[in-house]
N, C-alpha and C positions, 0 to 999 in steps of 0.2 A: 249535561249542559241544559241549558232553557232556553227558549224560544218566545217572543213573543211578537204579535202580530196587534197592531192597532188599528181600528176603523174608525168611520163615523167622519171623516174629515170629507167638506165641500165647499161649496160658496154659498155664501150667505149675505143678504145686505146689511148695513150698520143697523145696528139697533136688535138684530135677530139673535136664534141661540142654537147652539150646535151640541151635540154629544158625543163625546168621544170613549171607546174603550179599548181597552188593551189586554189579551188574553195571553195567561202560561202556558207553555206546556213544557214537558219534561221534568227535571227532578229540582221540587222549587222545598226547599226547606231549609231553619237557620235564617228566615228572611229576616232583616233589619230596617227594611222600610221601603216604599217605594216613592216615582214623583214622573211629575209632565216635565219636560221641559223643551220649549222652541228655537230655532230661527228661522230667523228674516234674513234675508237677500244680502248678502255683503255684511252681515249681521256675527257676532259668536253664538253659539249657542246659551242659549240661558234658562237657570230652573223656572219655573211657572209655580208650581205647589208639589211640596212634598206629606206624605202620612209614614209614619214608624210604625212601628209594628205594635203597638203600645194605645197607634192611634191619636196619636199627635199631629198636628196640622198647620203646617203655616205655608202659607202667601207672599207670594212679590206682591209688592204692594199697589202695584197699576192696577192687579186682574181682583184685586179683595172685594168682597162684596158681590161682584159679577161672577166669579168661577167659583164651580166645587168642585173638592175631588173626593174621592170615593172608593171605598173597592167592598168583593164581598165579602164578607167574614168570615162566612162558613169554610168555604176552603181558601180563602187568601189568594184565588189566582187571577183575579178580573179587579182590573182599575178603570176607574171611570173620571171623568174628565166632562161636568156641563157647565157648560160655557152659556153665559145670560148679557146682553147688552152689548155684543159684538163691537167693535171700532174698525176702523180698516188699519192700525196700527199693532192688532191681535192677528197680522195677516203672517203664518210662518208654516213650517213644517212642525208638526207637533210629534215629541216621541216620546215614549214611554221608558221610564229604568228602572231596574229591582236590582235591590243590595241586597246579597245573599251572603252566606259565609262562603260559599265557593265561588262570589264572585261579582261582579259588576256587570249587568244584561242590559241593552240594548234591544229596542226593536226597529222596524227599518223606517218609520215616520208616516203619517200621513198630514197631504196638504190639508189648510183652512185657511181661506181666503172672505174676507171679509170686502165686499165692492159692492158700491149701485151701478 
């Protein structure tokens, strides 16, 4: 199985920027791609940005330009998430998920909240 654990999430006022990462552990291989995705209060869940394993990249279109996402290369276990230009509308629980061939992972979220 895999695990992964996300930080980096707090408060921030409009206009600031936050970073967020998402670390593997356990047996990650066979990856097909990973991605952020949030919500909001009374909200669905929804993706934010995904990468393939190829390194492809695409954006919701709100967060384009403001957000990157990232991860490392070298070993493929760290995703990164920096957030530029906050809104108070980018206010959600943010998680991380890897598509593996054994499976579809989950981590457990953290807040970003965007307030003055």
């Amino acid at each position: 199985q895999v695990q992964l654990v996300e930080s980096g999430g707090g408060l921030v006022q409009p206009g600031g920027s936050l970073g967020l990462s998402c670390a593997a552990s356990g047996r990650t291989d066979s990856i097909y791609g990973w991605a952020w995705y949030r919500q909001a209060p009374e909200n669905v869940r929804e993706w934010v940005a995904k990468i393939n394993n190829e390194g492809n990249i695409v954006y919701r279109d709100s967060v384009k330009g403001r957000f990157t996402i990232s991860r490392d290369n070298a070993k493929n276990t760290v995703l990164y998430l920096q957030m530029n230009s906050l809104k108070p509308e980018d206010t959600a629980v943010y998680y991380c998920n890897l598509v593996q061939a054994s499976g579809n992972f989950w981590g457990q979220g953290t807040q970003v909240t965007v307030s003055s």
